[in-house]
Phi, psi and omega in degrees: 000131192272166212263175190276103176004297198296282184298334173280325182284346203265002200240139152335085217292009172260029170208022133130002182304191176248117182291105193329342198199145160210036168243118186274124163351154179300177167283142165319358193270080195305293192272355149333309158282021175226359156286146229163213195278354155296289185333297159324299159315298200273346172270015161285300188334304199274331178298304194291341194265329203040054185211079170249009163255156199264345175252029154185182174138159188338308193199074199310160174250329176063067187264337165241028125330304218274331154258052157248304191338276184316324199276322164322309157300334170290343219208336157101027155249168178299282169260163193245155145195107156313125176242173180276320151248187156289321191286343197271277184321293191271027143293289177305300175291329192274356177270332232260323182277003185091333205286149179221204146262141181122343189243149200252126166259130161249156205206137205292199153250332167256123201229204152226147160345306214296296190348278173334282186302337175298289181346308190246040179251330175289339194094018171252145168300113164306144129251083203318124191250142151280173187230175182239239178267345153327303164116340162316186150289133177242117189332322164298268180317357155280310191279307218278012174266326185291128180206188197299318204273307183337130186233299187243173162222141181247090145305113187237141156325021200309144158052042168084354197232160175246170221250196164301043193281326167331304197257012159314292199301325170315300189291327183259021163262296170332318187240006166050065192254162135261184204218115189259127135314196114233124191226043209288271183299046188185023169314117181093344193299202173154181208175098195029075152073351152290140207289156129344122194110316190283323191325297203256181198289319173207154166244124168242156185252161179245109205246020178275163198321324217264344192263175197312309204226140180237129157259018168095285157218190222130139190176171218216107162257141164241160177183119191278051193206092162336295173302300218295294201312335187283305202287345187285311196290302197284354163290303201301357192225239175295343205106344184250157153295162160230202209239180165297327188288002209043044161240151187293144200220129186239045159319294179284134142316311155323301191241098197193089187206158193272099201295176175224357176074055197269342202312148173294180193232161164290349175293281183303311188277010171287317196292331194269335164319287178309329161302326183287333170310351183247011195290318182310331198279309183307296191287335183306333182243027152295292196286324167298335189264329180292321212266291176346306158316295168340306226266303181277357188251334187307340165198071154290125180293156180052034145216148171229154170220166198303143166269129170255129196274327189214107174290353193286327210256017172259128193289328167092010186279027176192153193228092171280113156246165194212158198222160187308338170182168204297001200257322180302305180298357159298272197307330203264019183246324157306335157302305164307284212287355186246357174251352155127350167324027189239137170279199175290175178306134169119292173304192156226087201271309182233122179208151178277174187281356174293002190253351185289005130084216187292014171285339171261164192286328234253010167269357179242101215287266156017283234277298186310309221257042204002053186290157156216137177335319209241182204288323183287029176064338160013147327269049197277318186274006191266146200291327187285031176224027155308332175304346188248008155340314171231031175283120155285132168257023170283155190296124168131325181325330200227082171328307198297315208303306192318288211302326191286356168278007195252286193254037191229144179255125178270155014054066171290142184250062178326128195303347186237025143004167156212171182293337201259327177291339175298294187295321184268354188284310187289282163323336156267339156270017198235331167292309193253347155294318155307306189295273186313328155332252176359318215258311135018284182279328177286298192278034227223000000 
């Protein structure tokens, strides 16, 4: 005898329940959905100009001239420098800072791949900091870390939102490190009311597929430091300045360095203009559809969620909760993606976070295995990087990262939600959030 409707929508649907959705959520691609006929309009602009390099061509447009501008005026920096990637931007500062061998960069454990590689590209050591319920750097395991070989701190924005950078900045104004942003996922953030970026010596953005605003690939450093920007500008190209004509010009002796051929194309910065021009829009309803969720799920038992220190300044593309443990957070994220909490094939809209691949150190292999680019093992063998010898990247290095990679779930909050994708979203968690309760208490 089949069970009565009522008791079948009330049953799980990973055991056999009636599933809250059966429609897969948008795609993770915040600014993608949102391109459209501006975008269009202005890399045509540069197609009809036959000028897709940016410092001279048939009939330059200075398109990306014209978003280093904007973005400074949207956003309260001084200087601007369009790149070709985010991995790109945090190579050129940390060369732009000098770093080398002999010097140690601290760096989160919950990251991205590029961080680790600008670092050790430079000849410098990473060093590892744990994070906290931020999801950030945590300020205490930074100071307590910071020792003679320390040159920098890479700070990265994870997962749309910012960490503790105040009292980052603090410490590194104190011990007179510098100090790099990563605002790669945190594009449009800010913290109580200062922009994403300003906190460090320098910042950089990410314009790649997966980030608040896209050009496909793409990047962005800002720094309110004349020197930082000249050197930035002639690292990120030839090694040079260049003249009012865009030829290169090497005159000042000050910036007279081995370029890496970073530049943005006139292509890339029409299209990430027109995007930024939608960013506000992009996080907003990013920020909106999330916290709304946040609001009906807080107090479901046995989930917590990440402290976010200012919500006005969170951008929203990802919604973290964490559970008592890797076996609850599992089954209850699985449960969830069975109640239609899922995206197209492919995506990684709800997943728990132990599966999020190179965002933990102990996931990046070249890192766990000191691998190098060059024959001598470099700059793991270099001799002014002895100090760092018996430094580990294996899981156990970071108490906090290891266990919240363990027991924490992501949530993607797609920029084109609709109220009903909200509600139901609210309604599966709210459902198997119930179910564990129950169940809970019986086994209690």
């Amino acid at each position: 005898m089949s069970d009565p409707s009522h008791l079948k929508a009330n049953r799980l649907a990973i055991e056999g329940g009636t599933p809250v959705r059966d429609t897969p959520l948008p795609w993770e691609l915040p600014g993608a959905h949102f391109i459209g006929e501006e975008e269009k309009a202005l890399v045509n602009q540069v197609i009809d100009a036959r000028s897709p390099f940016r410092f001279y061509g048939l009939q330059a447009l200075a398109m990306v001239d014209r978003l280093e501008s904007e973005w400074c005026s949207t956003f309260g920096h001084k200087y601007a420098l369009a790149v070709n990637s985010g991995s790109a931007a945090l190579h050129i500062a940390l060369c732009a800072f000098g770093i080398g061998p002999g010097d140690e960069v601290m760096v989160p454990g919950y990251m991205w791949v590029s961080c680790a590689s600008a670092i050790v590209r430079t000849g410098a050591i990473p060093r590892l900091v744990d994070i906290d319920a931020s999801f950030c750097i945590d300020p205490d395991d930074l100071e307590r870390k910071i020792g003679p070989h320390t040159r920098a701190v890479l700070t990265v924005n994870m997962s749309g939102a910012m960490g503790r950078n105040d009292r980052i900045a603090a410490i590194c104004r104190k011990h007179g490190l510098r100090l790099l942003e990563d605002c790669a996922q945190a594009i449009g953030a800010s913290l109580n009311g200062r922009p994403s970026g300003s906190f460090g010596d320098i910042g950089i953005f990410s314009f790649q597929l997966n980030k608040n605003m896209t050009s496909g690939e793409g990047g962005l450093l800002v720094t309110e430091d004349e020197d930082l920007y000249k050197r930035c500008s002639a690292l990120h190209d030839l090694g040079y300045a260049r003249n009012d004509k865009g030829r290169l010009d090497p005159s000042d002796e000050r910036y007279q360095f081995w370029g890496v051929g970073s530049r943005m194309s006139e292509l890339s910065g029409a299209m990430a203009l027109a995007q930024m021009r939608k960013v506000r829009k992009i996080t907003g309803a990013m920020r909106d559809a999330k916290w709304k969720i946040r609001e009906a799920i807080k107090a479901i038992p046995g989930i917590a969620l990440r402290d976010i220190g200012d919500a006005a300044g969170d951008t929203g593309p990802f919604l973290i909760s964490m559970y008592p443990n890797a076996d609850i957070c599992k089954r209850f994220t699985a449960a969830l993606q069975a109640e239609g909490v899922r995206g197209p094939e492919g995506s990684l809209t709800c997943i728990p976070m132990s599966e999020w691949g190179m965002h933990w150190y102990f996931n990046i292999p070249s890192l766990v295995e000191k691998r190098s680019n060059a024959r001598d093992g470099f700059p793991w063998t270099h001799p002014s990087n002895a100090f760092a010898r018996d430094y580990s990247y294996r899981k156990g290095a970071l108490p906090m990262c290891d266990a919240l990679s363990e027991r924490s779930a992501l949530l993607s909050i797609a920029s084109t939600l609709t109220a009903r994708d909200v509600d139901d979203i609210i309604a599966a968690f709210r459902k198997v959030g119930a179910a564990f309760a129950s169940r809970e208490k019986l086994q209690s």
